[in-house]
N, C-alpha and C positions, 0 to 999 in steps of 0.2 A: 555240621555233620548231617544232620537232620534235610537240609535242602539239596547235599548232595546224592543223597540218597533217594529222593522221590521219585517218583516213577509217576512220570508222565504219561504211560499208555494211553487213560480215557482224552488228554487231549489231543494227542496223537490218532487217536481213533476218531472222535469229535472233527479233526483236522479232515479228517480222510472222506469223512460222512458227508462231509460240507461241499467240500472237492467234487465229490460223486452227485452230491445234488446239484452243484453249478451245471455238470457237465450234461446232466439230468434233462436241467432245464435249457441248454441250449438246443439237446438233440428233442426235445419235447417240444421249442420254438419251430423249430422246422419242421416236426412232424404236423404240430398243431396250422400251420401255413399248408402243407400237403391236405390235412382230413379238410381245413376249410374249403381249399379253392375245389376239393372232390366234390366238397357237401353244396357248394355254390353252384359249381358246371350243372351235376344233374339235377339237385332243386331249382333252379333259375333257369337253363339255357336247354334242357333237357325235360323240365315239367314234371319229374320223379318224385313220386311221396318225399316230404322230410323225414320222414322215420324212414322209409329205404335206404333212402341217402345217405343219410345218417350213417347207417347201418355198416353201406358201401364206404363210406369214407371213412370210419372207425376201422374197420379192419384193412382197408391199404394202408392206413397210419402205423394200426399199431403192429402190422408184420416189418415196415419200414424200422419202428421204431424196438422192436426185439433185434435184430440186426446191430442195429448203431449203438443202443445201450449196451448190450452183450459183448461189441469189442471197442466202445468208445470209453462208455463211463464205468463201467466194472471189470473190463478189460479181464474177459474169464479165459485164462488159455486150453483149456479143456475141448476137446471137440463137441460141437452141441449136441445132444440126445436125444431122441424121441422123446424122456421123460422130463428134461425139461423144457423143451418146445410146449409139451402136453398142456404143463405146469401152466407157461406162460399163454398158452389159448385158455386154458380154464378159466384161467385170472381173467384174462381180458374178457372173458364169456361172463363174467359175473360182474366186472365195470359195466362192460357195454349195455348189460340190462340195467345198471343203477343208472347210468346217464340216460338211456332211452325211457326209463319211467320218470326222469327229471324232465326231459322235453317232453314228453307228453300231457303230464301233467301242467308245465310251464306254458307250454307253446298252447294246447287244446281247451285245456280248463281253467285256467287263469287269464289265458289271453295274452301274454307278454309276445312281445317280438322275438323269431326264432333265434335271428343273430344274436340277441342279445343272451336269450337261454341257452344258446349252441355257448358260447363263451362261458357262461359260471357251470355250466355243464365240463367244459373243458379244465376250467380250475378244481374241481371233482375231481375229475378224471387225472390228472397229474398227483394229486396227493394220493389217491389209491393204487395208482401205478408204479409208484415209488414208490411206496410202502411193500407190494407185495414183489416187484422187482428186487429189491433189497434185500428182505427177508425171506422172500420163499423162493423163488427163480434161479436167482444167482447168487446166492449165500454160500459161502465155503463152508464147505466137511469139516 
């Protein structure tokens, strides 16, 4: 009686989390392929600060990537909002400074290779963008 009775929601939820992360991190593959070859052109082919660039490729990414997450992986049918478009530049406005002081400091004052910093900067950047895509962004009422 007892097992027919349980309620499975948290894995069911659990199941859903999982799901929305996979799809997370496909649309997060592509983006992260989009912010590099940006961050590549104008650092490399173009002569542009890394932290411009950066800067530049960060935000064609991550408007790319509010789009695709919004109706790929959270699949919100809501029409978007000013308030949460807002939401979701704020966020990104406070990623994009946690990553641009991780290259700076990585790339400037440690000395490491930018490619390599642009990369654990970019694995940053997906755990804090799911986190606040998740919870703050696209969270249902």
């Amino acid at each position: 009686m007892f097992l027919a009775t349980y309620d499975q929601s948290p894995n069911k939820t659990m199941n859903i989390m999982f799901g929305q992360f996979i799809k997370f991190s496909f649309v997060g593959l592509f983006n992260t392929l989009l912010d590099f070859f940006i961050y590549y052109s104008l650092s490399r082919w173009l002569g542009i600060n890394f932290l411009i660039a950066n800067a530049v490729a960060f935000i064609c990414a991550a408007t790319a990537s509010y789009f695709l997450n919004r109706n790929i992986t959270f699949k919100v049918k809501t029409v978007a909002s000013i308030k949460e478009f807002g939401y979701y530049v704020l966020l990104g406005a406070i990623t994009l400074i946690i990553v641009e002081t991780f290259m700076y400091f990585g790339v400037d004052v440690y000395k490491f290779n930018d490619l390599l910093t642009k990369f654990l900067a970019t694995l940053i950047s997906v755990l804090l963008n799911f986190t606040f895509s998740k919870w703050v962004v696209f969270r249902k009422n």
